[in-house]
C-alpha angles and dihedrals in degrees: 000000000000130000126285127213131226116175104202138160095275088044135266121335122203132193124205140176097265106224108213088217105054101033103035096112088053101044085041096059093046098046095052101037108117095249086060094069098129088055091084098231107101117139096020127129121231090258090056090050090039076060092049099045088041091058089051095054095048090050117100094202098045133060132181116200123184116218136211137201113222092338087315112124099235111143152044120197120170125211120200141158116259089214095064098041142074109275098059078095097069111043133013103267113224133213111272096026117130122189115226147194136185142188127179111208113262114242140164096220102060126201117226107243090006095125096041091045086046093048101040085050091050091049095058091041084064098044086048091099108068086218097067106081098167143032122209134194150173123213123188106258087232092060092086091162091063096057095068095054095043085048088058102041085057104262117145123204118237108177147319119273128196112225134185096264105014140024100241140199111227116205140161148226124202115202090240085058096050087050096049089056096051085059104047084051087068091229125147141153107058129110140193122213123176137124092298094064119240135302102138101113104172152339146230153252111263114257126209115326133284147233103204090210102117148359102182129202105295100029146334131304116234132160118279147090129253149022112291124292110266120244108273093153089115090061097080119138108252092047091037080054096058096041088063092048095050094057101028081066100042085045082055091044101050099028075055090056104053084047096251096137129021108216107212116212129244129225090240084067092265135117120238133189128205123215112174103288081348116094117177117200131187156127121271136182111216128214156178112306093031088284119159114195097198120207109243101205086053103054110104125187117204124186116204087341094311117108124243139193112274111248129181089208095051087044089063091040089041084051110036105119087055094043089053092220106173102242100237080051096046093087087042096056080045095062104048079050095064099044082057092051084047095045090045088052090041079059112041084039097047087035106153112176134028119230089250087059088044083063080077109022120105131256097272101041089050081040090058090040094063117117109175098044079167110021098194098054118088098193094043105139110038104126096180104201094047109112116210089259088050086051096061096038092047124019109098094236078064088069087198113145111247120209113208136240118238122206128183111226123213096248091218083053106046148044133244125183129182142195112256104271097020115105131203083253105045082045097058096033087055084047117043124016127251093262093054098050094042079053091054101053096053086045084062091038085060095045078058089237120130100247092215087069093066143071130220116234128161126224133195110264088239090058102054092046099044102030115012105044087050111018091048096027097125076057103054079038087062091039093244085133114029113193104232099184131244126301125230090248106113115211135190122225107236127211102290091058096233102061124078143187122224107237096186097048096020083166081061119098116274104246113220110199141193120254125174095215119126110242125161101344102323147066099248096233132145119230117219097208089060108043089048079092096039095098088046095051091046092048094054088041088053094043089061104036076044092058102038122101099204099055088043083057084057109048092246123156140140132223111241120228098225110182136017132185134191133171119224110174099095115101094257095078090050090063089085096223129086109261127160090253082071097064086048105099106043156102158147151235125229134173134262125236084218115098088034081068114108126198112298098018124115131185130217121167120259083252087076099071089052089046116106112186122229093276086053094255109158118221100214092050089056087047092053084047095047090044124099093229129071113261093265099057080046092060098038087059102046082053094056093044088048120014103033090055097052090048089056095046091062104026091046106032103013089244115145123188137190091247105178127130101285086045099071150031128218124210121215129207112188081353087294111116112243102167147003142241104211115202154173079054100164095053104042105034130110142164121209111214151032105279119139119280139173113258105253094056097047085094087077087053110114106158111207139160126271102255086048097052083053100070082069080080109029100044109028095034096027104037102027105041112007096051096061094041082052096047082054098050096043095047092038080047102232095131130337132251095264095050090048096051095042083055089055097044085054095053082056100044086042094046086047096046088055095043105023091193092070088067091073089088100067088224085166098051121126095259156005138204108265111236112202120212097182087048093066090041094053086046097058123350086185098065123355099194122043100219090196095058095028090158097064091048118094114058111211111183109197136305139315127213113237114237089209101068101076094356089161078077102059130103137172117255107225127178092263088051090063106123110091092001098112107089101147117133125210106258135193108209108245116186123217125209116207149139083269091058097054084048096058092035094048084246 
């Protein structure tokens, strides 16, 4: 190997291979000196580091150069393969990737620019060969100085990794965001030769002055405090703008609906609303189910008569006294306010795909699109706990891959229940490969555990961080609960944020997990106690979707949960009374509609045909458009896929599930959808009567009356998913409002003609009690639903008038359409207490 050249502002670097022999004295003194600290040789004689320099050299996959500065030997910098290394345990090493290190010789006489010359030459020393697409390193946490200058050279952080002698934090650079860097640098002029041909292409101004102390293993050191900035790029005026538009007017809208507010119209065809000096004005549609669709460019906000720039935050303080926010909860619903303005502007700015692109796009890249996982909540992405870097690294609009933390649970201490036929062994071999868990058994052995005492369960990396390794610290201390590490599998968090898919082994099971982050109302946890019966209850439900012709004829199934895991033996359970400390160390297993696709058939969660892009393109409008059939066969289809089976569910079975857009997936033929996954099946399912049912699933039975089962359709299909696909097809003009509902009340008449007991339920009656979401979440962000008092939870105000009883009258109510239009009546909320109510509230 001979020596490349890199001319540069401080002069001309070489590089060069180092040779233990000849340059020992020299490595030795650099690697111990006391600024070298993160280099890991502190302490060692020249003949321990001779040893370590001599195995280098003898390793095929590692290399150690020595470089030099006009001739003046001033660096070290290692190359090595990922994929013999240690770090290939701890993520799925990819073609093109090349480990590297780098130490810049202590001195006591720096060099201004010395360290960032030195690191941008070694860069492009790696990047040298066109096969190497990507460097990787792994700088000690504790190192904050390093981050900064990673950060600038383009690396990006992916996790943390615990290694033998440090806790690391693993990142990457791709060639395209070096280059990138060394763009935005303004450098330019200079040029490498050497024996690996040249693809350096430029260098850079010089940025804040350096020591030239260290650069450690993983990057350089430079002065400064901290982990990296997180990424705000996203919150930039003119997208942060219409971030506040776009849920000002859905907080309007929906606030509108469950007859919070009473917009009054103006004589210029337009709707205003009065809040003490504020007064909101703007143009609405109206449609079916009392539900406004606002038009964000037109809302206006005047103060005292001045205008004002329109603000989501400042509608909900403007607004307070009619909203009913209890005033020590006021700052709370703010801020999930806020994370849901932040998460709205990560998506529109970091937008990816049009909605005409997601027509072709596969399940996990339209799953990371989505923007309204649930479309009636205005505070629906709030995820207080997530910090801006956790965001990106976890949200699913981030689309990163997520590698999952493994812990080993005490057996006499924890619970594991399984699907009938599916052992402990055939669980763990379908889940993790035969390396990890070999791994993880002489992790145990060390630990000087006995591995066959424990269980395997994996955590979200958050949680570990943020809950195990603190909250359950005395039993991690006992070694009730032993940390593993992390697998190669890469997973993608889906839209609920604690569930993920694995991308490697898609045909592998989807892991929910438990997070302690407040979201909508709760903190999303996972109680032990009640998913002990979660296998059994998705066994029976698939037994009877499973033998059912009809839902067969639809293309309806469900994924099973097989298998669920929590660990009891903290001191929170001992306390005797529920807490949230009890749902931390959980989670379960479900299946993955992988491997039931046929050819031809694609699958995109429910959420996408209520998904509008950044430009406001709707995707199920694209999907009618990209179809072989006319709108109205479309909607006839995705109705039998998804509506017909639900009615006969419950019409047919009693079975009620939660059906809204996270809960299911639908799966496309020609773009056209021709069946569902249902899912989340423990926790939302209910059946309403007193059939006969096995022990260990009597704990789902709720008997209630037919016009109360009902609701299970009108409330949670009508009023929480329909309305809004209606409102997109009337406003992008593929049918009206009228055409669409009369499609859905034939779906129902049909479905009954063919099983007259489902007629029982009245779907097609005049009205409905109107059940209000936002209204539980303004009452108490903390915890919508009281689970001690599950039967005053849910607030219903009034009735709604089912557009399904005569939809060939309905029409939508646009701007124009003013006169005579405003039909709202002034209503007191009134909450009403019933068997429906424990159902939805797990009562």
């Amino acid at each position: 190997m001979s020596t490349w050249h890199f001319l540069s502002p401080i002069g001309r670097v070489t590089i060069e291979p180092a040779v233990p022999q000849e340059h020992i004295d020299l490595l030795h003194a650099w690697v111990t000196h006391p600024r070298s600290t993160f280099w890991g040789m502190q302490g060692n004689t020249s003949e321990q580091s001779r040893a370590a320099f001599d195995e280098i050299d003898a390793d095929p996959h590692h290399t150690a150069w020595l470089g030099r500065v006009d001739g003046v030997p001033t660096f070290l910098t290692e190359t090595y393969d990922p994929a013999h290394s240690v770090l290939a345990a701890h993520y799925r090493v990819e073609p093109g990737q090349l480990g590297m290190h780098v130490l810049v010789a202590p001195t006591d006489t720096p060099v201004h620019g010395l360290t960032s010359q030195v690191f941008r030459a070694v860069m492009h020393f790696c990047f040298r060969d066109p096969a190497v697409t990507e460097v990787v390193v792994e700088p000690d946490v504790r190192n904050h100085a390093i981050h900064a200058k990673n950060a600038a050279a383009g690396f990006v952080v992916d996790r943390r990794i615990a290694l033998s002698d440090k806790e690391a934090l693993l990142s990457f650079c791709t060639v395209e965001a070096f280059a990138a860097s060394e763009r935005a640098s303004g450098s330019g002029g200079e040029r490498a030769s050497g024996s690996g041909g040249e693809r350096a292409s430029g260098s850079g101004s010089e940025p804040a002055s350096d020591s030239g102390s260290e650069l450690e293993r993983g990057g350089p050191v430079l002065g400064g405090e901290g982990l990296p900035s997180p990424d705000v790029a996203h919150l930039e005026p003119e997208v942060t703008a219409r971030a506040h538009r776009h849920v000002a007017a859905k907080a309007i809208g929906e606030f509108t609906h469950e007859r919070l507010l009473s917009p009054e119209p103006t004589t210029d065809g337009r709707w205003t609303i009065t809040a003490g000096t504020a007064r909101y004005t703007f143009a609405a549609t109206r449609h079916a189910l009392e539900h406004w669709r606002v038009d964000p460019a037109s809302l206006e906000r005047t103060v005292d008569g001045e205008v004002t720039r329109v603000d989501a935050m400042a509608v909900v303080s403007d607004l307070h006294e009619d909203l009913g926010i209890p005033h020590h909860l006021r700052s709370t619903y703010l801020e999930e306010l806020s994370g849901t303005l932040a998460s709205l502007a990560y998506k529109w700015h970091h937008a990816r795909h049009t909605s005409r692109e997601l027509v072709h796009a596969d399940f996990q890249t339209i799953e990371a699109a989505m923007t309204e996982g649930h479309p009636a909540f205005v505070a629906n992405n709030g995820r207080i706990g997530f910090s801006a870097t956790d965001h990106a690294a976890y949200s699913p609009e981030a689309g990163a891959d997520v590698h999952l933390v493994w812990i080993a649970v005490r057996r006499n201490v924890a619970h594991l229940s399984l699907a009938d036929g599916l052992t402990e062994e055939d669980l763990y071999a379908g889940e993790l490969d035969p390396a990890d868990r070999e791994r993880f058994s002489l992790r145990l052995e060390a630990k000087g555990v006995d591995p066959a005492d424990y269980l395997l369960m994996p955590i979200h990396p958050w949680q570990w961080d943020h809950k195990l390794a603190v909250t359950f610290a005395s039993d991690l201390a006992r070694r009730d609960i032993v940390h593993l590490g992390r697998t190669s599998d890469r997973y993608r968090a889906q839209q609920s944020i604690r569930t993920f898919f694995n991308r490697d082994r898609p045909e592998r099971h989807y892991v929910k997990t438990a997070l302690a982050i407040q979201n909508m109302g709760f903190l999303r946890g996972l109680s032990p106690s009640y998913m002990a019966a979660t296998p059994a209850i998705n066994d029976w439900v698939a037994q009877l979707v499973e033998d059912d012709p009809e839902l067969a004829a639809c293309g309806f199934r469900v994924l099973r949960e097989v298998a669920a895991i929590g660990y009891t033996g903290d001191a929170y359970h001992q306390l005797g009374a529920p807490n949230p400390h009890t749902k931390m160390v959980a989670a379960l297993w479900r299946e993955s509609p992988v491997p039931k696709l046929v050819a031809g058939e694609r699958l995109q969660s429910l959420t996408g045909l209520l998904h509008r892009d950044a430009d406001g393109g709707a995707l199920i409008t694209e999907l009618v458009t990209a179809s072989p059939i006319g709108a109205a066969e479309w909607v006839r289809r995705m109705l039998r896929a998804y509506l017909r089976p639900v009615v006969h569910c419950l019409g047919v079975h009693d079975l009620a599930f939660m059906p809204h857009g996270e809960n299911l997936i639908l799966v496309l033929e020609d773009h056209v959808p021709t069946g569902v996954f249902m899912k989340d099946i423990g926790e939302e399912v209910v059946v309403m009567s007193d059939r006969p049912l096995p022990a260990d699933v009597k704990r789902i039975r709720h008997v209630l009356p037919p016009h109360v089962q009902s609701l299970s359709i009108l409330t949670d299909v009508l009023d929480g998913v329909l309305r809004f696909v209606a409102e997109i097809l009337a406003d992008d003009e593929v049918m009206s409002g009228g055409e669409f509902w009369t499609l859905v009340a034939e779906c129902v008449q049909e479905h009954a003609a063919d099983h007259p007991r489902a007629a029982r339920l009245d779907l097609l009656r005049e009205s409905f009690e109107h059940s209000c979401l936002n209204r539980l979440q303004l009452r108490n962000t903390l915890q919508m639903v009281d689970l001690t008092d599950p039967e005053g939870s849910l607030i219903r105000v009034g009735d709604l008038a089912n557009p399904l009883h005569n939809p060939h009258d309905l029409k939508e109510m646009r701007p124009e359409m003013r006169e005579g239009a405003h039909d709202l009546k002034e209503m007191r909320p009134v909450t009403r207490e019933g068997a429906y109510d424990r159902w939805r509230t797990g009562g």
